[in-house]
Legacy VTK file of the C-alpha trace (Angstrom):
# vtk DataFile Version 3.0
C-alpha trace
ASCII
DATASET POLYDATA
POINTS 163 float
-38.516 45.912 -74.514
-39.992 42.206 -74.956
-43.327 41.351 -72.721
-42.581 39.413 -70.547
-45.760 37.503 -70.572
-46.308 37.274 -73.690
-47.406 33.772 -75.198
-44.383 32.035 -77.072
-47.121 29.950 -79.481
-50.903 30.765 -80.244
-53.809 30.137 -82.991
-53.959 32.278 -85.872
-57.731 32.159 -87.753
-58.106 33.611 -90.925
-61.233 34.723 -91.941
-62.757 35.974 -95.578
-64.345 38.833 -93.707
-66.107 39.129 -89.779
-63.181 37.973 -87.513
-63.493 40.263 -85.171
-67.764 39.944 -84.947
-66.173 36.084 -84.451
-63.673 36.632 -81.823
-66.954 39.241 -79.961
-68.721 35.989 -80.498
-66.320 33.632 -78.579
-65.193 36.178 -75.459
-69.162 36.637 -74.945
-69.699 32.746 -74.226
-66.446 32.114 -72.255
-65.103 33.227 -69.206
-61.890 35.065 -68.575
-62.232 36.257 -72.734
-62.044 39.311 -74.860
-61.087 41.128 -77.949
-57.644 42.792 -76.789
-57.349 45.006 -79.996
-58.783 44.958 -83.385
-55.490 46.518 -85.397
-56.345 47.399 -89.154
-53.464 47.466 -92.144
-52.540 50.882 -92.843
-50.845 49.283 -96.253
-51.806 47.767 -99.468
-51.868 44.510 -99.476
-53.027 41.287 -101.721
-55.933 41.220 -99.913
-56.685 44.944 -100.005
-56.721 48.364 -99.928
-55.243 50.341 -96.929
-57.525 49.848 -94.315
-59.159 46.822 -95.358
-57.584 43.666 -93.639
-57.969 43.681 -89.986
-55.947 41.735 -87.204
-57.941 41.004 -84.259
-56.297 39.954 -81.366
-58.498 38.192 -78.662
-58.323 36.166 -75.418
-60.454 33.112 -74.191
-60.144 31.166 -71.171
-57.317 33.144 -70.755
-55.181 32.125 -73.692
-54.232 33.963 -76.574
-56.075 33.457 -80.204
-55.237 36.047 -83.365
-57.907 36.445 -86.071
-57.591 37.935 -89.781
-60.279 39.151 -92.080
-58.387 39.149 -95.627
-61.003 38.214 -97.927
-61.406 34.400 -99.364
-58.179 32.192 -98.867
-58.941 28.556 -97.857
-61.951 27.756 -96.020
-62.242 26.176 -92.273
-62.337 22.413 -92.266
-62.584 19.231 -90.214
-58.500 18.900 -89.837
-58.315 21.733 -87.078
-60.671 22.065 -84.527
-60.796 23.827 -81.231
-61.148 21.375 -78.130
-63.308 22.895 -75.261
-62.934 20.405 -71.995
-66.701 20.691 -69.644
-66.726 19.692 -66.181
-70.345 18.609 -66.144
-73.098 18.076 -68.456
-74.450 21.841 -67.577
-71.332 23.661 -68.847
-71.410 21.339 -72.268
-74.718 22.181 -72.770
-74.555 25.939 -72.423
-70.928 26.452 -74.723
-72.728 23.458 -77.377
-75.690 25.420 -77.215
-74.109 29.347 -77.560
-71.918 28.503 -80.008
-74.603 26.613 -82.461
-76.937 30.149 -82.143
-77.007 32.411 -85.034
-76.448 29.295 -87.794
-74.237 26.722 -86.726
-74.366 23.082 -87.298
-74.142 19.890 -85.223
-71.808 17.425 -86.526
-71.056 13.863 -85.011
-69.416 12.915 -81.310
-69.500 16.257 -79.916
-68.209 18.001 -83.109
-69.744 20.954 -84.699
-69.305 23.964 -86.457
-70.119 27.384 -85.649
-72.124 30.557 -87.540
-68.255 31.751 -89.267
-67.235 27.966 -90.069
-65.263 26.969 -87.262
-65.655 23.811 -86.111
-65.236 23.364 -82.265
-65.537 19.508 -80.418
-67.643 20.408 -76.750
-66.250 17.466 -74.684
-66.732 16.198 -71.145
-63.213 16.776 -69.534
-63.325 13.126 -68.016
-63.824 11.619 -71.654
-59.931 10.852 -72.644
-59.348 8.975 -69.594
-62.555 6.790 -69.458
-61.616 6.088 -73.401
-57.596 5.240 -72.353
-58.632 2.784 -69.423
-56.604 -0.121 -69.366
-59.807 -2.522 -69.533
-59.992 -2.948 -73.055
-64.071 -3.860 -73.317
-64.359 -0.351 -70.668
-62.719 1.720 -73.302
-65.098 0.023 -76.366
-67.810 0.436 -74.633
-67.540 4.314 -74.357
-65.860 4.742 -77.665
-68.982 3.084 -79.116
-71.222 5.418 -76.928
-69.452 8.541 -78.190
-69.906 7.376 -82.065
-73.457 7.453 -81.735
-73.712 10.891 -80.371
-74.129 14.345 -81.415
-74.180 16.059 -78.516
-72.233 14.251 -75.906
-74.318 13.427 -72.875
-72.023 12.607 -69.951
-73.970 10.209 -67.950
-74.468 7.873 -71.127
-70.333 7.817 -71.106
-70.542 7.239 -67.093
-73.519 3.964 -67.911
-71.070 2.623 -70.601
-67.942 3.082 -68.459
-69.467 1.015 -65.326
-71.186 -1.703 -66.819
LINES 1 164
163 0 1 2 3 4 5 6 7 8 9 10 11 12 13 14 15 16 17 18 19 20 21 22 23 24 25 26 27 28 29 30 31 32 33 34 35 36 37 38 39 40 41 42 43 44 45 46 47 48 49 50 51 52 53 54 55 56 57 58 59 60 61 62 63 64 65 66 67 68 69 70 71 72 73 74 75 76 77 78 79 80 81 82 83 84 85 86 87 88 89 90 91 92 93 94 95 96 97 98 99 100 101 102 103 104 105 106 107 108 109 110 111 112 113 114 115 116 117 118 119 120 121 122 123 124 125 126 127 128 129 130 131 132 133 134 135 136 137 138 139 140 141 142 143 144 145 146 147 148 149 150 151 152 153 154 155 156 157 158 159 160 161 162
């Protein structure tokens, strides 16, 4: 009998080893999150014996994610990212912040990437429109704001946007 809620398209993350320490990691610094079930391989596989590879299943802001630990495939990089929209400068702070602890790095415009490689962009939720305005010099002057951030800082976007 099919689940009728079930979620028709979701993120898969594979992970050399720790995904579900990763996906504890994520449901402790969002709401509505969790690790549903952590479900290990009874089987051989390529990437090891019975027992070994482990499928995590986990929830945050209430959508579904699925997590691997397989050993060393292809490492995390800069082409996918996941995209958290904040409401105010206090909520990007505190997920920028969390997710940084324990070894992560700060990249560029709001980018970074977390303790398990990762890489997350901590936004302001009002950022896409102020950049799509129809007044072309509005939309520069944020754009050129956000290039020479790290951490985004939401009332430098609102100075650029209403000068």
């Amino acid at each position: 009998m099919a689940d009728k809620t079930r979620t028709k398209i979701y993120t898969h993350l594979w992970y050399a080893r720790e995904a579900e320490q990763a996906a504890r990691f994520y449901a402790s610094i969002f709401p509505d999150s969790r690790v549903d079930r952590v479900t290990a391989l009874l089987s051989e596989s390529p990437s090891g014996p019975p027992g070994s590879v482990k499928v995590v299943d986990f929830t945050l802001f209430g959508q579904r994610f699925q997590a691997i630990s397989a050993g060393p495939h292809h490492e995390f990089n800069d082409a996918i990212s996941i995209v958290v929209q904040c409401d105010d400068q206090a909520e990007l702070d505190r997920y920028w912040n969390a997710l940084l602890q324990g070894g992560g790095t700060a990249q560029a415009c709001g980018w970074l990437i977390d303790r398990f490689g990762l890489r997350w962009q901590i936004v302001p939720a009002i950022l896409d429109e102020m950049m799509r305005d129809k007044d072309p010099a509005r939309s520069k002057r944020v754009t050129d704001a956000l290039l020479k951030m790290v951490k985004l800082d939401i009332a430098t976007f609102e100075k650029a946007y209403r000068l």
